[in-house]
DODRENVO-655952 format. One record per residue (C-alpha): chain; z, y, x; residue in three letters. Coordinates in nm, 4 decimals, padded with zeros to 6 digits. Each point is the difference from the previous one (the first is absolute). Layout:
kette:A	c3:Z	c2:Y	c1:X	rest:ALA
...
REM end
This chain:
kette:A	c3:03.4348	c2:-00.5463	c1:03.9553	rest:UNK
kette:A	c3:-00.2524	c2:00.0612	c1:-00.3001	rest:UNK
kette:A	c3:-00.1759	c2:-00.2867	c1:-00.1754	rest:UNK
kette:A	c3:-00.3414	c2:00.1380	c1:-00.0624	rest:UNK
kette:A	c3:-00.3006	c2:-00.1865	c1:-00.0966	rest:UNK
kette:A	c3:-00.3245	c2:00.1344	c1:00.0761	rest:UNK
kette:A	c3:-00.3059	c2:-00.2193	c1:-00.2129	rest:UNK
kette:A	c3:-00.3872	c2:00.0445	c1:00.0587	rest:UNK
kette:A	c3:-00.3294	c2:-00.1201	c1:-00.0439	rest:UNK
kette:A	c3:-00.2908	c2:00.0465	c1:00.2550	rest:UNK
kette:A	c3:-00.3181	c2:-00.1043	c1:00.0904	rest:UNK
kette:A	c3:-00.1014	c2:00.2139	c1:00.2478	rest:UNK
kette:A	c3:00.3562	c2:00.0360	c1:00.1778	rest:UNK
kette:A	c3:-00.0516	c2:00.3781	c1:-00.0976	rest:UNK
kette:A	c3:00.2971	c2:-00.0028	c1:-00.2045	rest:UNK
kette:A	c3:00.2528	c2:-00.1987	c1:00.2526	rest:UNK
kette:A	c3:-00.1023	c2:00.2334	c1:00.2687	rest:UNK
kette:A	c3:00.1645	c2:00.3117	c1:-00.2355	rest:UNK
kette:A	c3:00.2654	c2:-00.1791	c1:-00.0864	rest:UNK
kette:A	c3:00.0941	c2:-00.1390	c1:00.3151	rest:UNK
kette:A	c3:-00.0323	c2:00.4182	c1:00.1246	rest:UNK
kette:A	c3:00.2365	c2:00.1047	c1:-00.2930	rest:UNK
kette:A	c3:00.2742	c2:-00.2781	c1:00.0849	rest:UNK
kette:A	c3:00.0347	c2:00.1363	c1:00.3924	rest:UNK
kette:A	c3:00.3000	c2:00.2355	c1:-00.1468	rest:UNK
kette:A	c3:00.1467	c2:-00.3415	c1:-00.1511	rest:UNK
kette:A	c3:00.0924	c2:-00.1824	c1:00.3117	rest:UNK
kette:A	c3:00.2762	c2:-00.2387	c1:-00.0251	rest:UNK
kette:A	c3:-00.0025	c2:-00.0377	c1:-00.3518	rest:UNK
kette:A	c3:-00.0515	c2:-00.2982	c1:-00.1859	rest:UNK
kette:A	c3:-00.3547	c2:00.0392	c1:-00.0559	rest:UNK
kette:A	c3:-00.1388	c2:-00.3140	c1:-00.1754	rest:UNK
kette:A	c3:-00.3987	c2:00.0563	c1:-00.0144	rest:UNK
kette:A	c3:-00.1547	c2:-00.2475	c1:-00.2838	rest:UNK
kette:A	c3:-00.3467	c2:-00.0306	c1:-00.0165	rest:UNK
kette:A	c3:-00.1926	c2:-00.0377	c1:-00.3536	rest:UNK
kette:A	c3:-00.2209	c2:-00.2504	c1:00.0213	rest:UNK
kette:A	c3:-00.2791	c2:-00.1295	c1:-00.2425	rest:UNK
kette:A	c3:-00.0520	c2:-00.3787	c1:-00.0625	rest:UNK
kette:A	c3:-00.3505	c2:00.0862	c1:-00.0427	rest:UNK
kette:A	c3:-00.0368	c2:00.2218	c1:00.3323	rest:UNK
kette:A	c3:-00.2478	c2:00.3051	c1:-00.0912	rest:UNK
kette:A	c3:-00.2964	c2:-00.0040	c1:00.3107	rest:UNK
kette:A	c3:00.0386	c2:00.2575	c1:00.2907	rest:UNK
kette:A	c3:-00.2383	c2:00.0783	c1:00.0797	rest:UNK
kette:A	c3:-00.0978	c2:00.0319	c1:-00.3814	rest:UNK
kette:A	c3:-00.3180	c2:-00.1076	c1:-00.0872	rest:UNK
kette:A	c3:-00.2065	c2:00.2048	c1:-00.2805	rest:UNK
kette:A	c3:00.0378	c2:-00.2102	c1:-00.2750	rest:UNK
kette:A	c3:00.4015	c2:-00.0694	c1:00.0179	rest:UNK
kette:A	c3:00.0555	c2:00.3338	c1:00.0798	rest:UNK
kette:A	c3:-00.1027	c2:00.0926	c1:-00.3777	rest:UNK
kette:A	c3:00.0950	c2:-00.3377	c1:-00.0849	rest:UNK
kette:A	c3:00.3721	c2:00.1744	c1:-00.0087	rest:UNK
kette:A	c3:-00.0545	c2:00.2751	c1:-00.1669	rest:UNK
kette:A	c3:00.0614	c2:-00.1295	c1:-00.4151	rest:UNK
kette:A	c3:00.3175	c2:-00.1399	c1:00.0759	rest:UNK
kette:A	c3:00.1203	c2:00.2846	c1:00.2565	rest:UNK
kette:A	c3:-00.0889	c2:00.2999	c1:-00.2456	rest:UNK
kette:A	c3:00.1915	c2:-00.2620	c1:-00.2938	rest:UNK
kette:A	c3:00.2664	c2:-00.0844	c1:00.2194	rest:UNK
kette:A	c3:-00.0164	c2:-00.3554	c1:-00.0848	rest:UNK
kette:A	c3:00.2751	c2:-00.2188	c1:00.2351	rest:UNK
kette:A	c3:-00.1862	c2:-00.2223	c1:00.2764	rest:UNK
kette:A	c3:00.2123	c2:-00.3463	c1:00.1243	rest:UNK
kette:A	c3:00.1936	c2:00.1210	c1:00.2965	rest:UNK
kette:A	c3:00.1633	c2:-00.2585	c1:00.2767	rest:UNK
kette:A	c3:00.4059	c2:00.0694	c1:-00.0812	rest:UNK
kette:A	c3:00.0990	c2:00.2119	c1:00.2078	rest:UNK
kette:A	c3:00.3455	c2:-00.0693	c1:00.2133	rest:UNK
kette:A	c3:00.2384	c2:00.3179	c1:00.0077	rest:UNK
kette:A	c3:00.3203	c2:-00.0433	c1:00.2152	rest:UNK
kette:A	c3:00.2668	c2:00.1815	c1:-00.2186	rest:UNK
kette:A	c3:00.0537	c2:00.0041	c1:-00.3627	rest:UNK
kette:A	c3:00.0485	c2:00.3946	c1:-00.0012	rest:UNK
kette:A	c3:-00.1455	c2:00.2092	c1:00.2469	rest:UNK
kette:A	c3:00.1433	c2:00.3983	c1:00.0275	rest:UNK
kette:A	c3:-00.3667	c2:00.1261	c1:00.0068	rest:UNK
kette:A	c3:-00.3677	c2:-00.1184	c1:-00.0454	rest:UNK
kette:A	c3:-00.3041	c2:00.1241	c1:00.1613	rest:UNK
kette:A	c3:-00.2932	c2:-00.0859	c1:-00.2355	rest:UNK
kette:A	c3:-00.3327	c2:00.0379	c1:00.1735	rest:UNK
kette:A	c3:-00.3133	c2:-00.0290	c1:-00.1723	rest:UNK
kette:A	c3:-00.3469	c2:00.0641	c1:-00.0473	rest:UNK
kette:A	c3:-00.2459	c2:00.1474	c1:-00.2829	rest:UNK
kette:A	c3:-00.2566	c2:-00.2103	c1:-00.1350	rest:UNK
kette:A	c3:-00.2767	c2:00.1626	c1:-00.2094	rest:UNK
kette:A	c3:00.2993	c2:00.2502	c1:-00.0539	rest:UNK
kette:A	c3:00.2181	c2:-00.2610	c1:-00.1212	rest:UNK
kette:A	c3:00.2948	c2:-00.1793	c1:00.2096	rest:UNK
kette:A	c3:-00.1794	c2:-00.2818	c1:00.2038	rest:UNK
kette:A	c3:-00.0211	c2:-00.3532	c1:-00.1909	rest:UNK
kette:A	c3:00.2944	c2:-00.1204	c1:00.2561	rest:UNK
kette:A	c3:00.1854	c2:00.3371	c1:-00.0735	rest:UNK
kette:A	c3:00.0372	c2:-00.0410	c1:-00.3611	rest:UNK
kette:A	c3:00.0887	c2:-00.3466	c1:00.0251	rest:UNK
kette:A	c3:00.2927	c2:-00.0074	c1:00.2143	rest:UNK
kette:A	c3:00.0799	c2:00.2503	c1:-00.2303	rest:UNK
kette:A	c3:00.0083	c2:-00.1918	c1:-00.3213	rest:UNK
kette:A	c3:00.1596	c2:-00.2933	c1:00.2438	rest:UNK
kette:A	c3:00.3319	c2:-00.1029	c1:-00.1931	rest:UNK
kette:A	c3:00.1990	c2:-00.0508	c1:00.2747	rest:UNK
kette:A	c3:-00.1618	c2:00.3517	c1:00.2156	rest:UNK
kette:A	c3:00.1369	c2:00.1687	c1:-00.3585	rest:UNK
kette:A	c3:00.3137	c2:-00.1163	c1:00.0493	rest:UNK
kette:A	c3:00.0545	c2:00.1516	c1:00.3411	rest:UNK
kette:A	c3:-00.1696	c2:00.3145	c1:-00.1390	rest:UNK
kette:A	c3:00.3233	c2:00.0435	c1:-00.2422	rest:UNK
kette:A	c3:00.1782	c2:00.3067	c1:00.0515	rest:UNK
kette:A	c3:-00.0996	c2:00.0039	c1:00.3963	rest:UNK
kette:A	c3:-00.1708	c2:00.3297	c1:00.1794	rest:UNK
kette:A	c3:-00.3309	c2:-00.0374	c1:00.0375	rest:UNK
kette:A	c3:-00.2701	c2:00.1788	c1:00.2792	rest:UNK
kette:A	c3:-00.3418	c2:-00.0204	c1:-00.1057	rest:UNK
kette:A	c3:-00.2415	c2:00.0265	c1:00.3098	rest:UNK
kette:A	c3:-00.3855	c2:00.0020	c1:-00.0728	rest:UNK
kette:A	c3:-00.3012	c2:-00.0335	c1:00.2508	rest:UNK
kette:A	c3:-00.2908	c2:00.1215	c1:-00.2473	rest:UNK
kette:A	c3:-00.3709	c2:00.1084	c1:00.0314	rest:UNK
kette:A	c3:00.0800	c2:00.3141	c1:-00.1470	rest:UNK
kette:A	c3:00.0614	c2:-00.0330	c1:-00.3552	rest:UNK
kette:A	c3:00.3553	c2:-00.1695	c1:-00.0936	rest:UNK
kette:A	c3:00.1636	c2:00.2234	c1:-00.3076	rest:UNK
kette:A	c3:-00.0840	c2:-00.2578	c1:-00.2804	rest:UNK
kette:A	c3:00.0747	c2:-00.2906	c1:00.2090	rest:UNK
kette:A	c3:00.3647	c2:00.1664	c1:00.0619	rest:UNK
kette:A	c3:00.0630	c2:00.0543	c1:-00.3303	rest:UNK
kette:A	c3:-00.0807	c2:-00.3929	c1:-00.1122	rest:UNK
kette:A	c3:00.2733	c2:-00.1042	c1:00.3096	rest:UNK
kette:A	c3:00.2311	c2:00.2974	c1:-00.1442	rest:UNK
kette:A	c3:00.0028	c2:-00.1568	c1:-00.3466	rest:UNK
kette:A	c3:-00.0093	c2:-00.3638	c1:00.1622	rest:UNK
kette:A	c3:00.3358	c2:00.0843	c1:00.1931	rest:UNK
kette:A	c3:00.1613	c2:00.1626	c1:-00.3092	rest:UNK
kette:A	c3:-00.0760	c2:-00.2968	c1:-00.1815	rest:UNK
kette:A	c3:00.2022	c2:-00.2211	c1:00.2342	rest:UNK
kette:A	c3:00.3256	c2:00.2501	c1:-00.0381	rest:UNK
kette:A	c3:-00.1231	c2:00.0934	c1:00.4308	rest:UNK
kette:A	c3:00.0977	c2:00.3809	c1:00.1134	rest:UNK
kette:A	c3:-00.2829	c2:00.1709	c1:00.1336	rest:UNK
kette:A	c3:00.1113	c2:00.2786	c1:00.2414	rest:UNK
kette:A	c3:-00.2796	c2:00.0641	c1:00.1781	rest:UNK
kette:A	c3:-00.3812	c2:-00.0010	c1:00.1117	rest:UNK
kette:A	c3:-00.2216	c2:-00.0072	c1:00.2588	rest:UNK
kette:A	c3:-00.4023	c2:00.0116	c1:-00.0505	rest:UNK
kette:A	c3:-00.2292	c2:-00.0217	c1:00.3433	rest:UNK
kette:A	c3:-00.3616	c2:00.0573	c1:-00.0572	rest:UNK
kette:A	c3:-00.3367	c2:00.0380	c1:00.2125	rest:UNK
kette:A	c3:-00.0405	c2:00.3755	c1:-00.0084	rest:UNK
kette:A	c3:-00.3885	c2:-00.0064	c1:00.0854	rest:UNK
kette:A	c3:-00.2222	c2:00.1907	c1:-00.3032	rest:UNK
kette:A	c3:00.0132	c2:-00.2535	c1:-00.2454	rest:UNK
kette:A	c3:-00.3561	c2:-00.1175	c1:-00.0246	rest:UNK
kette:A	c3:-00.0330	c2:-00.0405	c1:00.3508	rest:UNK
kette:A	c3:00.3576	c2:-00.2225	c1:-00.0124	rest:UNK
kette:A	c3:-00.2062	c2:-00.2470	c1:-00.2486	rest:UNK
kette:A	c3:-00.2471	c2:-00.0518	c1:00.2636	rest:UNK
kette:A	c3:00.2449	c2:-00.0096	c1:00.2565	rest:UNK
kette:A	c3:00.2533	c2:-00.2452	c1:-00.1757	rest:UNK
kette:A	c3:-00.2627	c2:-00.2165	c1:-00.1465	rest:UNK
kette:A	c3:-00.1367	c2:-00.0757	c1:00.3660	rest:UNK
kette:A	c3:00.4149	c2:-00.0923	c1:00.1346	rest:UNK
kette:A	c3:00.0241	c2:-00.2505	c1:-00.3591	rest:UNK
kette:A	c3:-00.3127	c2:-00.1126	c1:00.0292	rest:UNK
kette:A	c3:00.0109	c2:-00.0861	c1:00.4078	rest:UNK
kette:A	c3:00.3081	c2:-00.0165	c1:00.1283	rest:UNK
kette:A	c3:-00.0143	c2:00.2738	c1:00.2170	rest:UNK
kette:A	c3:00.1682	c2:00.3027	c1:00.0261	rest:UNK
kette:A	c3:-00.2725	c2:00.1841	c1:00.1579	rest:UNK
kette:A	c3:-00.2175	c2:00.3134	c1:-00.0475	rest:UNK
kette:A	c3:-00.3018	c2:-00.1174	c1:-00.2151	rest:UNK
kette:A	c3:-00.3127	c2:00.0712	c1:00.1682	rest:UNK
kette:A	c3:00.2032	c2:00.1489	c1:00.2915	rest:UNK
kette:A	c3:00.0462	c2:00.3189	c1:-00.1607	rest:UNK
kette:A	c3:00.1711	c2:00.0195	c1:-00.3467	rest:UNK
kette:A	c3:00.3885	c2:00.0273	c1:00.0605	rest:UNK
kette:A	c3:00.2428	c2:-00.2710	c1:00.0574	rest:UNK
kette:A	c3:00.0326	c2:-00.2035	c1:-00.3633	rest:UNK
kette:A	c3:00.4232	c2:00.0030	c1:-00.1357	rest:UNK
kette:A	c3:00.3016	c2:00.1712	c1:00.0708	rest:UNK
kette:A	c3:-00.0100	c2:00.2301	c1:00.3051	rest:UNK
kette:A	c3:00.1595	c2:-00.1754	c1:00.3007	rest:UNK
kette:A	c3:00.1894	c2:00.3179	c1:00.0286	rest:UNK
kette:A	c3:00.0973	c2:-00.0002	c1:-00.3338	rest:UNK
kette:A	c3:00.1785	c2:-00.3414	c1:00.0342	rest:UNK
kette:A	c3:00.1269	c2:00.0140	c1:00.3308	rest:UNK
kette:A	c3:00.1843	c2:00.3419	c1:-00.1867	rest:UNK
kette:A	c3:00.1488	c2:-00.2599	c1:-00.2985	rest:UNK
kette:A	c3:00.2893	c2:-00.0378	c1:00.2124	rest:UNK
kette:A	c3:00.0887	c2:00.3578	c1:-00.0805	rest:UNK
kette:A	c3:00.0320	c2:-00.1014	c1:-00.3976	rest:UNK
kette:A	c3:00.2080	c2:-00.2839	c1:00.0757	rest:UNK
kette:A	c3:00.2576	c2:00.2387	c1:00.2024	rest:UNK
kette:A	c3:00.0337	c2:00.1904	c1:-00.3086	rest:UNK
kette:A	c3:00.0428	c2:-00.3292	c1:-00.2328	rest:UNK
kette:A	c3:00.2426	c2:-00.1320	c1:00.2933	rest:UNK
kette:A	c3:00.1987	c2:00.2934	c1:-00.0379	rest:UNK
kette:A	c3:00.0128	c2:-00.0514	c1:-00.3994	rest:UNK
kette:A	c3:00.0861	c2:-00.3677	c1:00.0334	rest:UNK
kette:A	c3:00.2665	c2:00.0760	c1:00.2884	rest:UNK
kette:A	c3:00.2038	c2:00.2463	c1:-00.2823	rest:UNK
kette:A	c3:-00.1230	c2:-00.1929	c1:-00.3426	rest:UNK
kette:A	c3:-00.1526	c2:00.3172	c1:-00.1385	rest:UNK
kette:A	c3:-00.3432	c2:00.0339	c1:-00.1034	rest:UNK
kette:A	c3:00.0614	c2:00.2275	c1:-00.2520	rest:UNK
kette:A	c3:-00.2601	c2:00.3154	c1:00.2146	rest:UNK
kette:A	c3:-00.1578	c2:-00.3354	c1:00.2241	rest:UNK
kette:A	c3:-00.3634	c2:00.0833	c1:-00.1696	rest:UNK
kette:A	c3:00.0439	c2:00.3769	c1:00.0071	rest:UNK
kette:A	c3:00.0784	c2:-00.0747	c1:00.3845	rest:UNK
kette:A	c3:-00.3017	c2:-00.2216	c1:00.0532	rest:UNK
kette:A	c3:-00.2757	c2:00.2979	c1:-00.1626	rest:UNK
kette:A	c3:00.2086	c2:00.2634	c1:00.2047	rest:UNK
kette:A	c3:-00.1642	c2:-00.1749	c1:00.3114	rest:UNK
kette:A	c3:-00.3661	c2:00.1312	c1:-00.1982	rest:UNK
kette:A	c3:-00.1537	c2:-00.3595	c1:00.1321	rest:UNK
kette:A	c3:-00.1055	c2:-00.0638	c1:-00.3302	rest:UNK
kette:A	c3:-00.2607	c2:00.2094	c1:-00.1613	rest:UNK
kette:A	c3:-00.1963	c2:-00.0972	c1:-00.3839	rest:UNK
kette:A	c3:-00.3513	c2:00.1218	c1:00.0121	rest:UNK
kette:A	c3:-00.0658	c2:00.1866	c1:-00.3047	rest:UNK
kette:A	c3:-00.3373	c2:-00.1274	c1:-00.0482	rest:UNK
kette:A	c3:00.1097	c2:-00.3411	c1:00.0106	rest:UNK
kette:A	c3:00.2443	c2:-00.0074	c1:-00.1652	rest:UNK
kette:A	c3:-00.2180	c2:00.0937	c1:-00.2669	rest:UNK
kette:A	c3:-00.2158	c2:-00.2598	c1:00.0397	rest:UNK
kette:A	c3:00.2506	c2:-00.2741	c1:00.0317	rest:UNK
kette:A	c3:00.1110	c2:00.0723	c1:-00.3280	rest:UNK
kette:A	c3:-00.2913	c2:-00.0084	c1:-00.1880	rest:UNK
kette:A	c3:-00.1371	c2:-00.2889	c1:00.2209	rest:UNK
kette:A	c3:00.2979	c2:-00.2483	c1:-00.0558	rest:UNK
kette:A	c3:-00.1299	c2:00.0438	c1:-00.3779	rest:UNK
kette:A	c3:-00.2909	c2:-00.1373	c1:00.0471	rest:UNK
kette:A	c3:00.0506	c2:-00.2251	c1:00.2207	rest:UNK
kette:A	c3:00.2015	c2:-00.1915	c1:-00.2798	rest:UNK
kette:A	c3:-00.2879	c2:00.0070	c1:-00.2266	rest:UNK
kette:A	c3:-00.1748	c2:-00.1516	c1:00.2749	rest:UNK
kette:A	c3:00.2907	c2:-00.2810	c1:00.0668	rest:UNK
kette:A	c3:00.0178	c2:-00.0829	c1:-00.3804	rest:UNK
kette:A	c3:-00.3687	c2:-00.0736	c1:-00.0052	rest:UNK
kette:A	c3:-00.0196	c2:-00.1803	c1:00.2668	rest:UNK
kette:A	c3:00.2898	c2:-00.2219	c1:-00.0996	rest:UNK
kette:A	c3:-00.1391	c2:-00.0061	c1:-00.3815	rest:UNK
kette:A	c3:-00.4283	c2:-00.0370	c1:00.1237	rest:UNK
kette:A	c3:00.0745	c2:-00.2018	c1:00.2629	rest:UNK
kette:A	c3:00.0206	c2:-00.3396	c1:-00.1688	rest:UNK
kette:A	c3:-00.1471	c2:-00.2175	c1:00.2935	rest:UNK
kette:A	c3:-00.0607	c2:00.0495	c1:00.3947	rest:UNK
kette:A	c3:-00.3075	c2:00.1122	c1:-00.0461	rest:UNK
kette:A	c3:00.0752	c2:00.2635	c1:-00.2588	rest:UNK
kette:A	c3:00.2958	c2:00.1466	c1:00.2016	rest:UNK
kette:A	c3:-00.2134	c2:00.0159	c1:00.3130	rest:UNK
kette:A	c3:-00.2375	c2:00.1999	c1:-00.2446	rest:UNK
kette:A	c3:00.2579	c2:00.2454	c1:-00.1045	rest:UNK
kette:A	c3:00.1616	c2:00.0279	c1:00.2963	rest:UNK
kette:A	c3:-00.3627	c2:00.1234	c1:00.1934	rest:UNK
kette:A	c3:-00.0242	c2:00.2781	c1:-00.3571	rest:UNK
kette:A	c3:00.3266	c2:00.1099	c1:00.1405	rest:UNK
kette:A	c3:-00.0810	c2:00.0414	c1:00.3890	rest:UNK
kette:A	c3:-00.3375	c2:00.1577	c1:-00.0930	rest:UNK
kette:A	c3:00.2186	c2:00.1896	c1:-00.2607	rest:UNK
kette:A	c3:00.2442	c2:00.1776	c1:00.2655	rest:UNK
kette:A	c3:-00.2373	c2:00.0334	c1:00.2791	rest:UNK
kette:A	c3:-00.1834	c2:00.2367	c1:-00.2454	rest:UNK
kette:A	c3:00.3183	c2:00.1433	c1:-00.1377	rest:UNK
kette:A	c3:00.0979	c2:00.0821	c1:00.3676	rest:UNK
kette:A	c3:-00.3101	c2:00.1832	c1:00.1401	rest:UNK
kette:A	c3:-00.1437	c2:00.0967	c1:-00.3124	rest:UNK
kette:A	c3:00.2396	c2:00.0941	c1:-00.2706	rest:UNK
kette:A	c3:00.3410	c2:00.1080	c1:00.1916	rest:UNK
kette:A	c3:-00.1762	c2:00.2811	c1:00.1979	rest:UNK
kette:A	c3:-00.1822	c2:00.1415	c1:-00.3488	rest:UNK
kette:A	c3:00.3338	c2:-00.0527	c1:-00.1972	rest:UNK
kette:A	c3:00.1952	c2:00.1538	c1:00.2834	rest:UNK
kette:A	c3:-00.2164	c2:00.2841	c1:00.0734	rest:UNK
kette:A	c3:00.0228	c2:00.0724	c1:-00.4019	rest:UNK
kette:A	c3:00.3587	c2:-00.0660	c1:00.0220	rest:UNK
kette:A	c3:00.0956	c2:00.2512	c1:00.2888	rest:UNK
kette:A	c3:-00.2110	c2:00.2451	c1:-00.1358	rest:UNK
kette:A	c3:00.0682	c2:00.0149	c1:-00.3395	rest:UNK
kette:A	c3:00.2985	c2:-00.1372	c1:-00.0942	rest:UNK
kette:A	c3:00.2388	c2:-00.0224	c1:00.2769	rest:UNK
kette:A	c3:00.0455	c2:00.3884	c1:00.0271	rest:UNK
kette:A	c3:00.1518	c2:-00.0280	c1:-00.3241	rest:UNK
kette:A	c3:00.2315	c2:-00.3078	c1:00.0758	rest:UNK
kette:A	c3:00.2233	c2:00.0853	c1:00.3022	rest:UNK
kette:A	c3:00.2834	c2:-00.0474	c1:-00.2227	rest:UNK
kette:A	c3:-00.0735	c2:-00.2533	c1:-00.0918	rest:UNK
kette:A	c3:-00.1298	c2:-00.1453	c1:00.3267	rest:UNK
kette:A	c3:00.3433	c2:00.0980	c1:00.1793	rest:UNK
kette:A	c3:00.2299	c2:-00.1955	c1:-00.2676	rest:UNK
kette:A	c3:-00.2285	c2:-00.2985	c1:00.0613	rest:UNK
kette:A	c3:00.0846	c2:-00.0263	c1:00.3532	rest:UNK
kette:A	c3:00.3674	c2:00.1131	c1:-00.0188	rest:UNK
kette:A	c3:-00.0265	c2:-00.2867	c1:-00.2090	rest:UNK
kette:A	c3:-00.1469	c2:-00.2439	c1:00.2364	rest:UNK
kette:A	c3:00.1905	c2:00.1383	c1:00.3076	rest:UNK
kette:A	c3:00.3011	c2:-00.1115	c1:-00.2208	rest:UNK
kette:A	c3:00.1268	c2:-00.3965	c1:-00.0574	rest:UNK
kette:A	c3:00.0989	c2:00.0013	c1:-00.3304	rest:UNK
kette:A	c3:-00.1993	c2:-00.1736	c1:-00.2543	rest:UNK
kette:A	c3:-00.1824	c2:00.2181	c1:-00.2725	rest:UNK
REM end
């Protein structure tokens, strides 16, 4: 029997439903399933104003106080990381159980699953939980990104409704479910036959190779170009919050700048830049374009 510890956050329950799908191939196992938990417990339904409350500290990955979590063993034979993206960052409760002493410790030399339930846009959050891992001496052998695969203006609408409500429902009784397809995770079991298999023989030496072979996980060109140049920014943004923002008052300032900021950035500037983009530059930059995402298909840290 395999010790395997499978570790979360969620608000929404999103993220428990996948994993709970990808561990149907793990039955009879010791499965010990440790929740993250904030002392300060982030609002779900989020309201406006802590919703952007957490974006500094997200995009700076700054530690939040966490209750200690129990684990059963001292050594576990695999761990199934699931997170979530956070103004394409690791969540606040993602990077702290990550830079948890103890969580470090059981990260040592142990293979490691990452499993993500995202809006769409997860590649810079991956690589901050890549380097995270490799900082604690963990093994990362393989990963699993779930996103909402509506257009990704209308998923802003769509998700923004679900975070701001509650409800998992179609806004105005039209636009498409908000999150992960349910037949996308209902279909997570099939990645965690694969990773079964893996753990079953202790070789996860072609375990990612085997997990894009199923072609359930597709980057989108376009944004993956605008993640990366976004992410940028959005630390210039963090930083001057953090630095401007002195007093309540002046962070509530800065932090309404910012929402007007990437309202206008999304329906305004990404279509210009990307129509420029696709039509100028990224005929020239396939390349280019396909090392990026053999890159980002792959685990191991640039």
């Amino acid at each position: 029997m395999k010790k395997i510890l499978v570790i979360s956050f969620s608000q929404s329950g999103q993220l428990t439903e996948i994993l709970n799908n990808f561990l149907i191939p793990f039955k009879g196992q010791d499965i010990d399933f440790v929740k993250v938990e904030p002392l300060t417990p982030f609002p779900f339904p989020w309201d406006n104003t802590s919703f952007y409350a957490a974006m500094p500290e997200s995009v700076l990955e700054e530690p939040i106080e966490l209750y200690p979590p129990r684990f059963k063993h001292e050594h576990y034979d695999l761990i199934v990381f699931g997170y979530q993206p956070w103004f394409l960052s690791p969540s606040l409760p993602t990077t702290s159980i990550l830079k948890n002493d103890y969580f470090k410790g059981l990260l040592n030399r142990t293979p490691i699953i990452t499993v993500i339930g995202a809006r769409n846009m997860w590649l810079n959050a991956q690589e901050s939980v890549k380097a995270l891992i490799n900082d604690a001496g963990g093994i990362l052998v393989g990963n699993i990104p779930l996103i909402d695969k509506t257009f990704n203006l209308i998923s802003v609408i769509t998700i923004f409704h679900w975070m701001s409500t509650g409800r998992k429902e179609r806004k105005w009784g039209v636009l498409p479910l908000p999150g992960v397809s349910e037949e996308d995770i209902n279909e997570t079991s099939v990645f965690g036959e694969i990773v079964f298999k893996a753990l079953a023989n202790n070789d996860y030496d072609h375990l990612q190779n085997n997990i894009v072979k199923l072609n359930k996980i597709r980057i989108n060109t376009s944004l993956m170009f605008i993640e990366s140049r976004a992410k940028i920014l959005f630390r210039i943004w963090a930083k001057t919050i953090k630095k401007k923002g002195t007093t309540p008052e002046k962070r509530i300032k800065w932090l309404r700048l910012f929402e007007r900021y990437l309202l206008f950035a999304l329906y305004f500037v990404s279509p210009i830049v990307l129509t420029v983009y696709t039509l100028v530059f990224r005929p020239f930059s396939t390349g280019i374009i396909k090392k990026k995402k053999e890159y980002f298909y792959n685990v191991k840290l640039n």
